[in-house]
C-alpha positions in Angstrom: -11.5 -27.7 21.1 -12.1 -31.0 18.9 -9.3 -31.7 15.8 -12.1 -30.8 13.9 -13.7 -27.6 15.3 -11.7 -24.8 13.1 -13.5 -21.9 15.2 -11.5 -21.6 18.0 -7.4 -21.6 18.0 -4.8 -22.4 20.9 -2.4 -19.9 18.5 -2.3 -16.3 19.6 -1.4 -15.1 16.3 -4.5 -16.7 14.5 -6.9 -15.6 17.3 -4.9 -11.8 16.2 -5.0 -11.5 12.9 -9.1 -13.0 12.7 -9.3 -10.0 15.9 -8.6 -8.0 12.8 -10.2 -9.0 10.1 -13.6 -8.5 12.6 -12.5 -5.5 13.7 -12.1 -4.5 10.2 -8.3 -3.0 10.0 -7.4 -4.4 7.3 -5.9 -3.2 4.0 -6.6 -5.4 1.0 -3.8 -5.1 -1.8 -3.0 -7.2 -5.1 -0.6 -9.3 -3.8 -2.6 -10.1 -0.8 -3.8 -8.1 2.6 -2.4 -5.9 5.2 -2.9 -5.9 8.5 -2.5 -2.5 11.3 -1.5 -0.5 8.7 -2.3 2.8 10.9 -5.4 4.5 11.8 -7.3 6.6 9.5 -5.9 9.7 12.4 -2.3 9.3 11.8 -2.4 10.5 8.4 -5.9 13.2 8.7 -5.2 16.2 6.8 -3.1 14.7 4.1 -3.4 12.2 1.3 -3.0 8.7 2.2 -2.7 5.6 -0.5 -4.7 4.1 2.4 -7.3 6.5 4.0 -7.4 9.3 1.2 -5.5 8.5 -2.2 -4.6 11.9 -4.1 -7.2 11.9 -6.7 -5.7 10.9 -10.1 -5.3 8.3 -12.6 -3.0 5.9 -11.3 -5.2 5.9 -8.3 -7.4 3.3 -10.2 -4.6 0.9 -11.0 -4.1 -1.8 -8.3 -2.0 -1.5 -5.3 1.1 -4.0 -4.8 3.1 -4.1 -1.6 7.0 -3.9 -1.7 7.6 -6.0 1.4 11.0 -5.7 0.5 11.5 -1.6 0.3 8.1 -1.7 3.0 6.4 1.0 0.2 2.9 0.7 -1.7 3.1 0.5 -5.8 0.7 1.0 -8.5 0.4 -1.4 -11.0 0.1 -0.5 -14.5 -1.4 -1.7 -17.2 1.8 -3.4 -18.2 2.3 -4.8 -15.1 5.0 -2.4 -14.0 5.2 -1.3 -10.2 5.1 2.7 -10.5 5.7 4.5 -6.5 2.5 5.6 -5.5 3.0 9.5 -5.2 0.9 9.5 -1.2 3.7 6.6 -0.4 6.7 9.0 -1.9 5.4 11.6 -0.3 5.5 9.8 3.3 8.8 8.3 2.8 10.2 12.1 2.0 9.0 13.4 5.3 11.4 10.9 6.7 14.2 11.5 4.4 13.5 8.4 2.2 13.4 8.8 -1.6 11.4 5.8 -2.4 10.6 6.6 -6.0 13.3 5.0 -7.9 11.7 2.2 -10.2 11.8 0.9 -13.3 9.4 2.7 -15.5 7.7 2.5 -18.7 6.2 5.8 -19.0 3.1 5.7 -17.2 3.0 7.3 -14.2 4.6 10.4 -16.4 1.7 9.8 -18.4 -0.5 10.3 -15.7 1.3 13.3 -14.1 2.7 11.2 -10.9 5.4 12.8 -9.0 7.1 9.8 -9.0 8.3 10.3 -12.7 9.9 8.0 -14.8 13.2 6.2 -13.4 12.6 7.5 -10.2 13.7 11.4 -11.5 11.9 13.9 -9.1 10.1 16.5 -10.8 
């Protein structure tokens, strides 16, 4: 490999994460991209913000990851974060309410389970 040849790379995690990009598992979000999220199997038969979004209006809105609380948000038309309601609902099966945010209204607006403040329906 020549300083110049950008092709090729002596660092593993590189080489890894262009493996994925070709291999096509990735996730693209707002803030940037995801990479191994899980395979479209681990979540068949239920609604996924990945695989299978639970058809509604927020689904449209752009999706930010919380690298901080590790959950997926929709983003609103006033740039708020709003839980996505296939994220809440993972996080429950494990115990996790992951819904708390601070709201404007939105996602109440558009029926999300999430509701506003973080109040569960």
């Amino acid at each position: 490999m020549t300083d110049n040849d950008s092709s090729t790379s002596d660092d593993p995690s590189i080489t890894a994460a262009l493996l994925d990009v070709q291999d096509g598992d990735v996730t693209l979000v707002a803030n940037g991209a995801l990479f191994r999220v899980h395979s479209p199997s681990a979540c068949a038969g239920r609604h996924c913000w990945v695989h299978d979004p639970t058809p509604s209006p927020m689904t449209s809105w752009p999706i930010r990851w919380r690298g901080d609380k590790g959950t997926a948000e929709r983003i609103c038309s006033h740039n708020v974060g709003h839980p996505d309601v296939d994220d809440v609902a993972y996080h429950a099966m494990f115990g996790r309410d992951v819904s708390v945010h601070g709201c404007d209204g939105c996602c109440e607006d558009e029926g999300s389970s999430a509701g506003p403040a973080g109040a569960p329906d």
